[in-house]
Structures are given as structure tokens and as C-alpha cells.
N, C-alpha and C positions, 0 to 999 in steps of 0.2 A: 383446597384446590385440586382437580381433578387432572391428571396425568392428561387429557386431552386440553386441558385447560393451559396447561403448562407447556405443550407444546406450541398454542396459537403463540403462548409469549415469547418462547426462543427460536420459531423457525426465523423469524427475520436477520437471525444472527448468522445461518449460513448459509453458502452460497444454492438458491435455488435448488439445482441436480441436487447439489448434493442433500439436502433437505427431503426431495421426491425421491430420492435413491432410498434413505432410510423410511422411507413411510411404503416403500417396497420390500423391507427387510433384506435390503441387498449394498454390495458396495457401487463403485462408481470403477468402468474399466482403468485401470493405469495407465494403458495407451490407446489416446486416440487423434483425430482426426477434426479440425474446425476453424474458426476465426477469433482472435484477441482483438479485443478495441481495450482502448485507454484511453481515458477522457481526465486532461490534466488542467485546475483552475489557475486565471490569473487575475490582477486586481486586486484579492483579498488582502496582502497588507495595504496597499492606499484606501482601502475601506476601513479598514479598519482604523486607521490614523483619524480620517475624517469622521467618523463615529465618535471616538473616545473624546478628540475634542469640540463635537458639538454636543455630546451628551454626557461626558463623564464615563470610568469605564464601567460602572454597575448598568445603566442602561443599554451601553455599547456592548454588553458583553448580550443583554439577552436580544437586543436587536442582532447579532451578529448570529445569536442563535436562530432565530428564527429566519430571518433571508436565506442560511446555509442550508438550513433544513430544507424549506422550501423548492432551494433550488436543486438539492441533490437528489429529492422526492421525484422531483422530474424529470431527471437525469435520469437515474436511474431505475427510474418506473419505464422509460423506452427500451431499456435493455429485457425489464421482463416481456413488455407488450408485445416482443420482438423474437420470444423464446430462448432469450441469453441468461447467464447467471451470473451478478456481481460476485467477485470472488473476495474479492476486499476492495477497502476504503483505504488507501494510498495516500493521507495526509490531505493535501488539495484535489485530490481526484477519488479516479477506481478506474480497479482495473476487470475486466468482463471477458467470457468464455460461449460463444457462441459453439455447439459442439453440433457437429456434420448430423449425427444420429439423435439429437435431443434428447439423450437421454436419463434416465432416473423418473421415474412413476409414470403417470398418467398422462402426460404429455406427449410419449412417445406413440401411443397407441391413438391419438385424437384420428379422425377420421380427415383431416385438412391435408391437404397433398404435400409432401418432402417440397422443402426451401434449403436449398446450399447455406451452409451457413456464412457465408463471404457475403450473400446479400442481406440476409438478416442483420449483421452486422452490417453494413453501409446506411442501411435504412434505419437501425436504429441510430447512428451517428446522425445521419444528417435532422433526423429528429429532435436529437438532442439540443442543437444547433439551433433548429428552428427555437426552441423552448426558451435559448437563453435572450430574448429578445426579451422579455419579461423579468430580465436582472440585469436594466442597463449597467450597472456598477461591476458589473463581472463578466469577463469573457473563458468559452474556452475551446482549451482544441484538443480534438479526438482523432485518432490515430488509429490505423485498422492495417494487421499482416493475419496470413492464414498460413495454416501448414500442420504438424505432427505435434503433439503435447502430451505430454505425463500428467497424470493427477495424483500427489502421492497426499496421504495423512501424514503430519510430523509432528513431534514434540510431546511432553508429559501430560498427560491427560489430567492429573494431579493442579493442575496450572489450565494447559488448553492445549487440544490440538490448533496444528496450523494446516488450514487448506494451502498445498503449493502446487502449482503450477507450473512446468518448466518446458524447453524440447526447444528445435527450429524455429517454432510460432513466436515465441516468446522473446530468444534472440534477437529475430528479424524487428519483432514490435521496438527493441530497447535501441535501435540501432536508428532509428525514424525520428527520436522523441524528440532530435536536436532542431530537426528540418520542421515540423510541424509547428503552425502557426494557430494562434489565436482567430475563430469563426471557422478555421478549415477542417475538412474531413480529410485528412491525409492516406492515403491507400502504399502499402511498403509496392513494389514492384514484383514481388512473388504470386502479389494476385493477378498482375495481367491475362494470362491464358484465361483466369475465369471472368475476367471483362468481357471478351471477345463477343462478341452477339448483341451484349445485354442492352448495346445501345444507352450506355449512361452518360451523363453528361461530366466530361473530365477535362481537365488541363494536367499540361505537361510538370513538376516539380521537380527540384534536382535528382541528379543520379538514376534516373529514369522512373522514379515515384510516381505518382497520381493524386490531383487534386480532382475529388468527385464534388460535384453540386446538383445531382439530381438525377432519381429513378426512373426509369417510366414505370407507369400509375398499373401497370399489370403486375410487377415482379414486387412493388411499393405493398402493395394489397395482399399478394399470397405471403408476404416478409410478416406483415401484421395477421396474417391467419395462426402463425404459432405461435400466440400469445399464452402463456401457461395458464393452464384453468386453474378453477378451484380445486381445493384440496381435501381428503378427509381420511381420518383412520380406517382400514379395512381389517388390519392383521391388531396385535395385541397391546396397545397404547404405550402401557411401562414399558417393554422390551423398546418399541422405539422411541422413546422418550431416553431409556439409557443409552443410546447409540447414539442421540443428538446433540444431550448435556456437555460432552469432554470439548465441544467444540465450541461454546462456549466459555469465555474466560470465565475462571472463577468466582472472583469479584462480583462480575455481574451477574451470574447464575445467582448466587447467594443471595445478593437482591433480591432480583427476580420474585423466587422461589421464597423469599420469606414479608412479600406483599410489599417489596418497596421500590418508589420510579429510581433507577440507576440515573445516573448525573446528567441531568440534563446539557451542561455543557456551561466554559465562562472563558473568560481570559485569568491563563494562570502564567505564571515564572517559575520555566523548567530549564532542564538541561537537554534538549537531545541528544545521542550518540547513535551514528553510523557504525557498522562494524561488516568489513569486507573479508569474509573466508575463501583460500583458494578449493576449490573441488579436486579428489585426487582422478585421474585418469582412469578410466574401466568402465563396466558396462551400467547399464541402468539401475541394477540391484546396488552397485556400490555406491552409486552418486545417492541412492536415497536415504542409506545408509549413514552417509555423511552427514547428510543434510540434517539427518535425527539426531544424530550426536550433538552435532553443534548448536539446533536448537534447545536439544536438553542443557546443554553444559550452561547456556546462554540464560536460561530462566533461572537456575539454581543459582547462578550468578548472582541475577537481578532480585533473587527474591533473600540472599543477604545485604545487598545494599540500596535495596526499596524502590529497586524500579521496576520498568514495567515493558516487557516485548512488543510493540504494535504489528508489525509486519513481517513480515519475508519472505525476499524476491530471488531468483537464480535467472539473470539476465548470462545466460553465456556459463561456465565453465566457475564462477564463482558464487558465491551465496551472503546476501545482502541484508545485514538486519538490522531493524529500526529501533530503539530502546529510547525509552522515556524515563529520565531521576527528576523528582520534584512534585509527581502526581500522586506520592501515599503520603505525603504530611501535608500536614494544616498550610492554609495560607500560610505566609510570615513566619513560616518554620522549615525551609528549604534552603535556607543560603547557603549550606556546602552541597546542594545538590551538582556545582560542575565537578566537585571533588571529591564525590562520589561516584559521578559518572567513568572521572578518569580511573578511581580504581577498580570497578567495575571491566572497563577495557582491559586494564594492565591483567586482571585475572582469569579473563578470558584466554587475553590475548596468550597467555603463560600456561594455561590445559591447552589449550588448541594445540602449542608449540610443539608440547610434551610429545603431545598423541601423533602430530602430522608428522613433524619435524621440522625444521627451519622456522622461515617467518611467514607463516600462512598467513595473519590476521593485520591488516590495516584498521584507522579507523578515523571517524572527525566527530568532533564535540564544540555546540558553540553552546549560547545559553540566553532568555529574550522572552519576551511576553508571546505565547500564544495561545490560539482556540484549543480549549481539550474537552472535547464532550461529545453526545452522541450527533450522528450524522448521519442521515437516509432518510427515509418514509416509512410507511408501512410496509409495505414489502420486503424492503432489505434495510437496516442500517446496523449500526455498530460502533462502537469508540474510536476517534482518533485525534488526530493532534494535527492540525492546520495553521504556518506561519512561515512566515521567511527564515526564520533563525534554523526551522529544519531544511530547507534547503540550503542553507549556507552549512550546516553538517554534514549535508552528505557531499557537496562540491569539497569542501576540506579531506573525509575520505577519498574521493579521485584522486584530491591533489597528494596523499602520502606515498610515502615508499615503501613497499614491503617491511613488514613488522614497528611500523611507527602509526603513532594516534597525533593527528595535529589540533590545535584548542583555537579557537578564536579569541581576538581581545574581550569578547563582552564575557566568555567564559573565563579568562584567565584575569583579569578583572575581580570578578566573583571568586578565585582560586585564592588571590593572595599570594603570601612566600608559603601555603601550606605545601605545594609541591615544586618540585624542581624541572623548570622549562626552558627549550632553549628559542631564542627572538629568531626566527628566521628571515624578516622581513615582511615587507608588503608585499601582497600579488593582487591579482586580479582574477576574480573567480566570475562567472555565469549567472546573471541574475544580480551583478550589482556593479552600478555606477563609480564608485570610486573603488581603490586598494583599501584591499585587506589586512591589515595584521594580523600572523598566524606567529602560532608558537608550538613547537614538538616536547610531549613529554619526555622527560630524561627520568627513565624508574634509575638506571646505574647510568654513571658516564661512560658513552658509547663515541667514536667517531662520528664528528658531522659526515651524515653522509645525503644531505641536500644539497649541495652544490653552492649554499647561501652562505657566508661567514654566519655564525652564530653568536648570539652572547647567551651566556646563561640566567636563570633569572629566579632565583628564591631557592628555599631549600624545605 
């Protein structure tokens, strides 16, 4: 297999720029200037339910495969057609970087006249929008803030870098996700001044937000004029071919690269874990700083007790990572994966401690049948893990206190008396109809300090 060969196979692993950027032998600026969309799925568990039981889950899982696929090929085919770059696959979603300058390789220099990226961005949302008419079973909604962004590389290369993303843009995006509805193209309120003229068709959304439904067919047009061309090597293949690889997980390189299809995707039974880092205060250099530690400390983790990093996000002043226990053993060979996840947390959570001081690390772990496989098209896609039980994770993280990991019943269930938890009761978390039972790990006995009578529970 030929070095250029080997790049067709891994450019779809990252994010666009950043792919044109190495096929330029160059990096990607740290600071810049554009628009964030986020396009977040809903439906997929009551699909999934109605699958399994009119098919069983081995049919359910590759029907599940292929409408996913499908639908995120088009999703996220608007972002490129649009001159955006998926940055990741966010479990039910992704999240995309429209950037002011478009740049990284060939694209920047196209001869097609500059488009703001705030409209590139609208136009590729309400496209997306349109698309999803063709997956009655699935709705989704896409969110769009503009503003100042960082682009930092993080993590062991040894493993993977991680593309991050963070700044105002990012913020403002995270602060939208609650208000944003299913079919809408939600607009944060930062963009108004650049509405002004464009003559778009908007309604008013709370806190002075913007529901857009439509371009006019002049700005719709020049939005689809930066669509990223074709691509090809200029400068020296291996040289870019090693700049590309560390971005890739390992795992899947190794595939890859040694002629075999990486997992096509099924319904497994994992663990997930949240894990909430606070960022120390200072300037750019030190938050990126952080950020590298904590994702190194966080893989070396995962890779003594078999899991696996999916994502990581810096919504605001903290640093959010998504870990998966139960995806490197066999089927039918993961049942202490929540009881690994939690020690997994408690290890974390104890070098963070060391280094930061106090209780920087939150977390939530529940545990549940979901999608774990690839997800995108051609152009872009990647591994990730799509189901309820990760969102009911990361709502469990919100809901902790500084230095506590809370479990859910179907995780602590799966736990047994192996560890020691305290019952905090029922709540009601985002995304589900009845109360939840949560339970806090006790690594030592510590003070309730939830507010809830506790009972303790196994040892």
C-alpha cells in the first residue's frame, strides 16, 4: 500500500482543514475567527427499541448500521458542500467549524468569492434539515453561534491526538443546546448584527435567539460555492502521511494500515463515563496546557483498564471527556466493565487531584446497550458510540458535586457489593420521563455532602 494510498484511507478521520492543512505541510492557526454548528440526533433509542424487537438485535444492529450511516453521510456531506469541517462525531450528533478564512490547502485559494462563515453555516444547517425528511424515524436539531475559536492538537500521539476546539464560539454554542428544538435551525443571538441586510427568514426564540427557515437563493448559492474540491499530494506523501496518522486512533490505524475494514459498528453493552475537569485561570498557553495533561493522564488511564477516549469538549472554563469500558473485550466478557469504569474515574480523579489541587474532577457512569461503530460517509466519519445510557452519563456528571462520580442503577446493578456506594435517591435528570436512581461512589467514607440522606450500599 502506497503512502498516497494510505492517505485516501485516513483522511476521512479528520476534520477537513485540518487534513488540507497537512497536505499543505503546514499547521492550522490557534486563533481564529468563524461559525460552530451542532447538529444533535433524536429518536435513535425508540428506533432502536422498535428494530430489535421486530428483528432481533443481529439484524437490528446492522439495520441500525446502515440508516445511521446513511443519515449522517448527509448530514454531514452539507457541512463539507458548504466549506465546513466536522471536527467530531459527538455520540448522536457532530459537532462542525465553519472558519471566516477557510482555511488549510486548496480551498482557500479557489477563485469563488469569500462567503462569511455565519452564512455558510445557516445554509448548511437548514440543509441538513431539509435531508432529514428522508429518515422519517429520526429528527434533528442544529444549532449555529459565531465568534473567536482556538484550534489546539491534544493528547499522546502514542494513542491519538485529539482535534479541540474551544473560545466564545464554543461557549455561546453550549449555552443554546437546552433551547434548541428538534427540525430547527437555532441561531445563538451573537449572530444578529451579521443577520442584519441578509434578509433571512427568522422567528423570534427565547432570550433573544433566532429561529432561521430560509436564505435567499443569492447568499444560498455563493454559501454552496465553497464547497472543498478535490484533493491531491503536491509536496512529499510519507512526510504527510506522518503528520496525519497520530490523529488517528490507534486501533484504527492499525487496521487500516494492515488491510482490514475497522468495525463496522453493532449494539454492544458498555459502560460510559463522563469526566468533568475544572481549567485553571490564565491565558491561552495554560488552558492548552491543561487540556494536554488531562487528556494524556486520561488515556493512560484507559489504556490500564481497557477503555477507550471518544471525545473532548471545553464548553466554558472546564474540560469534558467521554470514555467508553466494555468496547476492548469480547462480547459476553465485559460485565465488570461499570467497575472498571468507576476505577478508571477514581484514578483519574486522584492524579488530577494531586496536580490541580482540591476537587477538580466530577463524573457520571451509567451502563446499557448501545450503537458502537463507525459513523459518517465518505468524506468524514469516525468511531463513536450513539444511545441513551450516554446521555443519561453525562446528565449524572452535571448532576455531581465537585470531586464525586455518581453511577446509575443499571450501572450499579452491573457493580454488585464489588464497590462501595452511597443511595442518594431519585432525581429526575433531562431526557427521561420517570426518576432516576443515582448512587455516589464512596472510594473512603467521606461526608454526605448531597444534601440527600444517604444509605450506603456494598463493600
Amino acid at each position: 500500500m502506497t503512502p498516497e494510498d494510505r492517505l485516501h484511507l485516513l483522511a476521512p478521520y479528520l476534520p477537513t482543514d485540518r487534513f488540507r492543512a497537512a497536505l499543505a505541510q503546514r499547521d492550522l492557526p490557534p486563533f481564529t475567527t468563524g461559525a460552530a454548528l451542532q447538529a444533535d440526533l433524536s429518536g435513535f433509542t425508540h428506533m432502536t427499541v422498535r428494530l430489535v424487537a421486530e428483528y432481533g438485535a443481529e439484524r437490528a444492529s446492522e439495520a441500525l448500521r446502515v440508516g445511521l450511516n446513511s443519515m449522517f453521510e448527509a448530514a454531514a456531506g452539507q457541512v463539507f458542500h458548504h466549506g465546513g469541517s466536522v471536527i467530531r462525531f459527538l455520540g448522536d450528533g457532530f459537532l462542525a467549524w465553519f472558519d471566516d478564512a477557510q482555511v488549510g490547502g486548496d480551498a482557500a485559494s479557489s477563485s469563488a468569492p469569500p462567503v462569511p462563515a455565519i452564512y455558510r453555516a445557516i445554509a448548511s444547517g437548514l440543509e441538513i434539515q431539509a435531508w432529514m425528511r428522508f429518515f422519517p424515524h429520526l429528527r434533528m436539531k442544529v444549532f449555529v453561534s459565531m465568534g473567536d475559536a482556538h484550534r489546539w492538537t491534544i493528547g499522546d500521539p502514542a494513542d491519538r491526538f485529539f482535534d479541540v476546539i474551544s473560545g466564545p464560539a464554543l461557549t455561546d454554542l453550549s449555552r443554546i443546546a437546552h433551547i434548541a428544538q428538534p427540525g430547527q435551525v437555532l441561531l445563538h443571538s451573537n449572530t444578529t448584527p451579521a443577520l442584519l441586510g441578509a434578509e433571512l427568514e427568522t422567528a423570534q426564540a427565547p432570550d433573544g435567539h433566532w429561529i432561521v427557515g430560509g436564505l435567499p437563493e443569492r447568499i444560498a448559492a455563493a454559501a454552496r460555492s465553497r464547497r472543498w474540491p478535490a484533493w491531491q499530494t503536491t509536496g512529499d506523501a510519507q512526510t504527510i502521511l506522518s503528520a496525519v496518522q497520530p490523529f488517528v486512533e490507534y486501533a484504527v490505524r492499525a487496521q487500516i494500515e494492515s488491510g482490514f475494514e475497522p468495525d463496522s459498528g453493532g449494539l454492544r453493552l458498555t459502560a460510559p463515563l463522563f469526566l468533568e475537569v475544572r481549567l485553571p485561570d490564565g491565558d491561552a498557553e495554560t488552558v492548552h496546557r491543561a487540556l494536554d495533561r488531562s487528556v494524556r493522564v486520561l488515556q493512560t488511564v484507559l489504556m490500564r483498564h481497557g477503555g477507550r477516549l471518544m471525545s473532548v469538549e471545553t464548553p466554558g472554563r472546564v474540560c469534558v471527556l467521554f470514555a467508553v469500558l466494555g468496547l476492548l473485550t469480547a462480547a459476553g466478557e465485559n460485565e465488570d466493565d461499570a467497575a472498571r469504569a468507576i476505577r478508571a474515574a477514581l484514578e483519574f480523579q486522584a492524579q488530577m487531584d494531586e496536580s490541580v489541587g482540591g476537587e477538580s474532577v466530577r463524573g457520571g457512569i451509567s451502563r446499557g446497550v448501545l450503537f458502537a461503530g463507525m459513523v459518517g460517509g465518505e468524506v468524514r466519519h469516525d468511531f463513536s458510540i450513539i444511545g441513551d445510557e450516554t446521555n443519561t452519563a453525562a446528565r449524572l456528571m452535571d448532576l455531581a458535586a465537585p470531586g464525586q462520580i455518581l453511577v446509575s442503577e443499571a450501572a450499579r446493578a452491573a457493580i454488585g457489593s464489588a464497590m462501595r456506594l452511597r443511595r442518594l435517591g431519585p432525581v429526575m435528570i433531562r431526557g427521561r420521563q420517570s426518576p432516576l436512581s443515582v448512587f455516589a461512589v464512596e472510594s473512603t467514607p467521606t461526608p454526605n455532602r448531597s444534601g440527600v440522606d444517604g444509605t450506603l450500599i456494598g463493600y
